[in-house]
C-alpha positions in Angstrom: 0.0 0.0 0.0 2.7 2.5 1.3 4.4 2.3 -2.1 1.5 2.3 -4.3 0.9 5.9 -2.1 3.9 7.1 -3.0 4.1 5.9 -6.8 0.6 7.7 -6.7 2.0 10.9 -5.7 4.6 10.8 -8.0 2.2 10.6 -10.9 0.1 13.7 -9.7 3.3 15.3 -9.4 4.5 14.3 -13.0 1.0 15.4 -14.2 1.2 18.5 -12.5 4.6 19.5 -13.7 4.3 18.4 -17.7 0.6 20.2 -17.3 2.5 23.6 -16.4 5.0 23.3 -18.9 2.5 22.4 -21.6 0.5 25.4 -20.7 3.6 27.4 -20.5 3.4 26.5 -24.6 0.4 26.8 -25.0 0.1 30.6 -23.7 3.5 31.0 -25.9 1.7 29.5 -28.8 -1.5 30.9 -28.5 -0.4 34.9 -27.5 -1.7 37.9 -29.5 0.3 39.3 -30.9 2.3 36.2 -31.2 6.0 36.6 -30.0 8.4 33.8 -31.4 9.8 31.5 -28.6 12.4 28.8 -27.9 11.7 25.8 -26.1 14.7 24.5 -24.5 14.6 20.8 -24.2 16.7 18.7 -21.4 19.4 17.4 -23.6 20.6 21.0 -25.3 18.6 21.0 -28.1 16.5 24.3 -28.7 13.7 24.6 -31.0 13.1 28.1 -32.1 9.2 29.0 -32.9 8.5 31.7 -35.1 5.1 31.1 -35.6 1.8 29.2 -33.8 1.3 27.1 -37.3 4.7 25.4 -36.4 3.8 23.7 -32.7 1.5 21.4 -31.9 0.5 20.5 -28.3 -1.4 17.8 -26.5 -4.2 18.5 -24.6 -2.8 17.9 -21.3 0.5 19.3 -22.2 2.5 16.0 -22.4 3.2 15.4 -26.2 4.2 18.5 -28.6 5.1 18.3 -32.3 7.3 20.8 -33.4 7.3 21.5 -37.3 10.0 22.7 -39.5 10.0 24.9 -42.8 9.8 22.2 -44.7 7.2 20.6 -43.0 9.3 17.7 -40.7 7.7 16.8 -37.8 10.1 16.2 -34.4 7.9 14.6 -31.7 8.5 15.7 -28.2 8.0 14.7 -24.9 6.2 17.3 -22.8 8.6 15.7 -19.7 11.9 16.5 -21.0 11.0 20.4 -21.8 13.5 22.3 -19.6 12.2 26.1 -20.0 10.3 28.0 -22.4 11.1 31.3 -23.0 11.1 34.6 -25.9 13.2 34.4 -28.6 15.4 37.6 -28.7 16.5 36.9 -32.3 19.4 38.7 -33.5 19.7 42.2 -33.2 19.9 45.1 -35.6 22.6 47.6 -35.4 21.1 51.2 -35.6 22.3 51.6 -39.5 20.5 48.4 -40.9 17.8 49.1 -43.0 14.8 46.4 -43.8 15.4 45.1 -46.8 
């Protein structure tokens, strides 16, 4: 009993946690105006967003699919997100111009 208790808890836990980093993407994902962001997963690699029509995530927060330009697919566990944050891309000197 005492260890299903505990195993128990650590799934609410694990629920909790991938649910708050899966609605950390989603408020990314869903903010207007939308405001590209990088989601920093647990073994280095970063994904940078630059729009909502390239992420995909579960209901509960757990799964996301990330989508590149040429529409390739990486599948992700919501558990092994480390942080989500803005992307800063690169900044403009004061003489560039848009071109």
């Amino acid at each position: 009993m005492r260890c299903a208790r505990i195993f128990g808890c650590c799934v609410m836990m694990l629920r909790y946690v991938v649910g708050m980093l899966g609605s950390t993407v989603k408020e990314f994902a869903r903010a207007v105006p939308f405001v590209p962001f990088i989601v920093q997963m647990n073994d280095g690699r970063r994904f940078i967003i630059k729009h909502p029509d390239f992420i995909s995530v579960s209901p509960q927060g757990g799964k996301l699919i990330i989508y590149d330009r040429n529409e390739n697919e990486t599948h992700l566990s919501g558990l092994l997100v480390a942080s989500v944050k803005p992307f800063r891309g690169p900044q403009r000197t004061q003489g560039a111009r848009n071109r």
